[in-house]
C-alpha positions as CSV (number, residue, x, y, z in Angstrom):
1,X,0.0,0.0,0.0
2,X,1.7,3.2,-1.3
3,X,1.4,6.8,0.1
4,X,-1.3,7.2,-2.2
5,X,-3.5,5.0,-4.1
6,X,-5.5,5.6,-7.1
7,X,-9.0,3.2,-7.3
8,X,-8.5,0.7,-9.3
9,X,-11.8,1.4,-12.0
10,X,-11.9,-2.2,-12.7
11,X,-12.6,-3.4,-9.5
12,X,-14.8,-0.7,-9.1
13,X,-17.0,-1.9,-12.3
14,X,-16.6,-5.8,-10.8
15,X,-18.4,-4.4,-7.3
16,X,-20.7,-2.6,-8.9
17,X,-22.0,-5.0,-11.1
18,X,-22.3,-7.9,-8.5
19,X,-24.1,-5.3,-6.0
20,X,-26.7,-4.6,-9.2
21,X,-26.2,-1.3,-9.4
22,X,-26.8,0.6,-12.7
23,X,-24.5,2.2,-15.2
24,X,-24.7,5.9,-14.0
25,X,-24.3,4.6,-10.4
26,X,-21.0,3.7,-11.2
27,X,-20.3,6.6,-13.4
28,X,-20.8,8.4,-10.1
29,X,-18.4,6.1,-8.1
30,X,-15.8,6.3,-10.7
31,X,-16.1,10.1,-10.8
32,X,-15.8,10.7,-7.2
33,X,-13.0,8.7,-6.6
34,X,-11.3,10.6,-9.6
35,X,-12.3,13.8,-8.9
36,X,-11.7,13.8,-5.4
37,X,-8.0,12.1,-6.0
38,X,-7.2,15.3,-8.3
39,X,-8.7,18.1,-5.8
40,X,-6.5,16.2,-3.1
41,X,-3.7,16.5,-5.3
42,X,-4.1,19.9,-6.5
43,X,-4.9,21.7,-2.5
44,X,-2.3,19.4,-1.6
45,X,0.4,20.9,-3.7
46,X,-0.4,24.3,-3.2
47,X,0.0,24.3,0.1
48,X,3.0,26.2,2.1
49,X,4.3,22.6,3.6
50,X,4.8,21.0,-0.1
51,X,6.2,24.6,-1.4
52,X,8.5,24.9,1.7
53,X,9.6,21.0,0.7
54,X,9.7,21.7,-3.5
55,X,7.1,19.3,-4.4
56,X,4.2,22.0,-4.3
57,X,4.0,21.5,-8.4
58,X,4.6,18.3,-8.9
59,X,2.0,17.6,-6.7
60,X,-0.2,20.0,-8.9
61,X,1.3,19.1,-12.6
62,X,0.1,15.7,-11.6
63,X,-2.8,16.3,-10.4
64,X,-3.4,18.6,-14.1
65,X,-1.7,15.6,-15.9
66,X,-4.5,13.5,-14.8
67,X,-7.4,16.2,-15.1
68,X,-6.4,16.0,-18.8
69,X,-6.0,12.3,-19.4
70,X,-9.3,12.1,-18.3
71,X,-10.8,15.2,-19.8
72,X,-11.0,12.3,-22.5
73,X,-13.9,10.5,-21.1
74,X,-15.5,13.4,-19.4
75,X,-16.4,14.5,-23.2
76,X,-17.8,11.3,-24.2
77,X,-19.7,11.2,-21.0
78,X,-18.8,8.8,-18.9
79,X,-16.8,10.8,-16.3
80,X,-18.1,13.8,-15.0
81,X,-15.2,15.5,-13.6
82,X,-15.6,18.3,-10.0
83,X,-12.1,19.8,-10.1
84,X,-11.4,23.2,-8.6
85,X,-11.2,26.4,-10.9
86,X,-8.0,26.9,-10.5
87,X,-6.7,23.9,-11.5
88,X,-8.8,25.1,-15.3
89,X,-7.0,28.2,-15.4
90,X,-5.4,28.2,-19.3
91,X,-1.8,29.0,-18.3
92,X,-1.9,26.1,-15.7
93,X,-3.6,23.8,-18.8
94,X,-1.2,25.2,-21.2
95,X,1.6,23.4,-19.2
96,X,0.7,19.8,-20.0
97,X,0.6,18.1,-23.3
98,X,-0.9,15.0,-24.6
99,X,0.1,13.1,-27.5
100,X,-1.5,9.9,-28.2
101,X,0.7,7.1,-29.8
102,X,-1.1,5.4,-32.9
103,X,0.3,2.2,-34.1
């Protein structure tokens, strides 16, 4: 068990679909646990501790890195992403790129 631990979807899907719960239920789980994982992230990283230590923007560049990778299925509406405003400002999105390897 690491510092921290991102939900594993899959074994969110296999829960929820033995427990009988419907589609947008698990949407909702799935969202949470993502959205709350990238507002821990981002508050985390700008406060004065993680500054004081240098890992203030990592702590946020990852938690934009994943706002982004995921930005993917928030469009086709399957996530539905609650991330502060902050975090959306253009200059801090301007900072990440994705490129997507086609084979």
């Amino acid at each position: 068990m690491g510092l921290i631990d991102l939900p594993d979807p899959v074994s969110i899907f296999e829960h929820a679909k033995t427990a009988g719960l419907e589609r947008e239920v698990m949407n909702s789980l799935v969202s949470t646990s993502y959205s709350a994982w990238i507002t821990a992230m981002w508050r985390s990283g700008s406060s004065k501790w993680a500054m004081f230590i240098g890992e203030g923007q990592a702590m946020k560049d990852a938690a934009t890195a994943m706002y982004v990778s995921l930005q993917q299925l928030e469009v086709r509406g399957f996530l539905c992403l609650t991330v502060p405003k902050d975090l959306l400002e253009a200059d801090n999105l301007a900072r990440v790129q994705t490129t997507q390897l086609r084979k």
